[in-house]
Structure formats: C-alpha cells, structure tokens
C-alpha positions in Angstrom: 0.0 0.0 0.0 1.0 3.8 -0.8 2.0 5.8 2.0 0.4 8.6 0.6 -2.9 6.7 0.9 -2.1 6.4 4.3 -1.4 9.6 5.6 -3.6 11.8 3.3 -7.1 10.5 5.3 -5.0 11.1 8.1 -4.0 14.8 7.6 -7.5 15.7 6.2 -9.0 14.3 9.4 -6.8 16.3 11.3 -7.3 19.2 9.5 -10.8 19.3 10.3 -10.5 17.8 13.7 -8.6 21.3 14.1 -11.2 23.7 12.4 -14.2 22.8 15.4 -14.9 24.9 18.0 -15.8 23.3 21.5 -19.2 24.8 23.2 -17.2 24.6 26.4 -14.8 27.1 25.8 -15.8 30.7 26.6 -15.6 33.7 23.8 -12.6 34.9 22.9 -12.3 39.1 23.6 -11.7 41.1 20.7 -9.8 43.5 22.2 -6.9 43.8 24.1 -7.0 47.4 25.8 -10.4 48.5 27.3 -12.2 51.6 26.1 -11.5 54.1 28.3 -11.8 57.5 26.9 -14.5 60.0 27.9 -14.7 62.9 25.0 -17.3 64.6 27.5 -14.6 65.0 30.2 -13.0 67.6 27.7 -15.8 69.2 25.5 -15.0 72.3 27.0 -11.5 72.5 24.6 -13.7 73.1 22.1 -12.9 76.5 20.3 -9.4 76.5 21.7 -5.6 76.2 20.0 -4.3 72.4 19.4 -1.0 72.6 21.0 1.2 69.8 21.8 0.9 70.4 25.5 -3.0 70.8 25.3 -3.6 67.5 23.6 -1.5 65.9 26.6 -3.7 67.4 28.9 -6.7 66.7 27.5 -5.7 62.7 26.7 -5.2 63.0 30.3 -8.3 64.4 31.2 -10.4 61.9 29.1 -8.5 58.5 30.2 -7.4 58.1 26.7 -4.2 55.9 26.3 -3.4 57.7 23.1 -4.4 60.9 21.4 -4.5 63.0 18.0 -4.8 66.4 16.3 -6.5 65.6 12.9 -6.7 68.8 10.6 -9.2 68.9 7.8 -6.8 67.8 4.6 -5.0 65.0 7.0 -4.8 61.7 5.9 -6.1 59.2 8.9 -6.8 55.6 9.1 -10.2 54.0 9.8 -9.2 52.0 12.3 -11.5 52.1 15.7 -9.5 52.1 19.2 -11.7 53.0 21.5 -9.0 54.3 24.0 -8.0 57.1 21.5 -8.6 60.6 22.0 -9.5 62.6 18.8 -9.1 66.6 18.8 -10.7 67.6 14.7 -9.7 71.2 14.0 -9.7 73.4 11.4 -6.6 74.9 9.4 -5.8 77.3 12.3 -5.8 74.6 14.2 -8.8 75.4 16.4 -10.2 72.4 17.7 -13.7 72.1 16.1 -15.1 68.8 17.8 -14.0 65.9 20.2 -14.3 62.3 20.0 -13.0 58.5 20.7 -12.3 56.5 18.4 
C-alpha cells in the first residue's frame, strides 16, 4: 500500500479535527485594551488652540491611552481604538469637535 494513501485520510481528518470549535470554551475578547476615553470629560477645549501640551492634557483628562490632532486635509486611518482621543480642528488649528475613536 501507498503511504500517501495512508497519511492523506490522516492529515484531512486532522485538519478538520482542528477547524471545530468546543461549546465549552468561553468567547474569545476582541480586544486587548479597554475603552476608556470620555470625549465629554473635555468638550469644553472646544474653540481652543491644538497645541502639543493641550492635547497631553486633555488625553489625560479623558482617560485616553493615546491621542491625536487631525486637521481637515489630514490623511487618517479608519481603524476604531476606543482608548483614542481625537481633537478635529480646522486649518488654524482650532479644535472644532472631540471624540474617541
């Protein structure tokens, strides 16, 4: 007999064996950091300068782990972290809105 004949029933059982989930085992999370930011803890920013040292206050403020400036011709991704602090502003760099995300 073939060893191939063998070990191919073998493998593909295996394979499959492999690719079922167990009802026993609890879900998995999907995320590893906690969302922790709270735009409303600094809403009041709003209509102020983005500087350096304001957007480190205010990620401290919120909870945020990280935080961001994003002017209107900025090129962001689209990528969700919920423990990231957003400051939007406008060319002048006034900061137009807050979020998380």
């Amino acid at each position: 007999m073939h060893p191939l004949k063998i070990v191919a029933p073998l493998v593909l059982a295996l394979t499959i064996a492999g690719c079922q989930s167990s009802p026993d085992q609890p879900p998995k999370a999907t995320s590893a950091t906690p969302e922790r930011c709270d735009a409303a803890a600094v809403r009041q920013l709003t209509g102020q300068k983005a500087t350096p040292e304001l957007l480190d206050e205010a990620r401290e403020q919120s909870g945020a782990t990280t935080a961001r400036i994003i002017r209107p011709a900025d090129v962001v991704t689209l990528e969700y972290l919920g423990d990231r602090l957003t400051l939007y502003t406008d060319e002048a760099l006034i900061i137009q809105r807050i979020t998380c995300g």
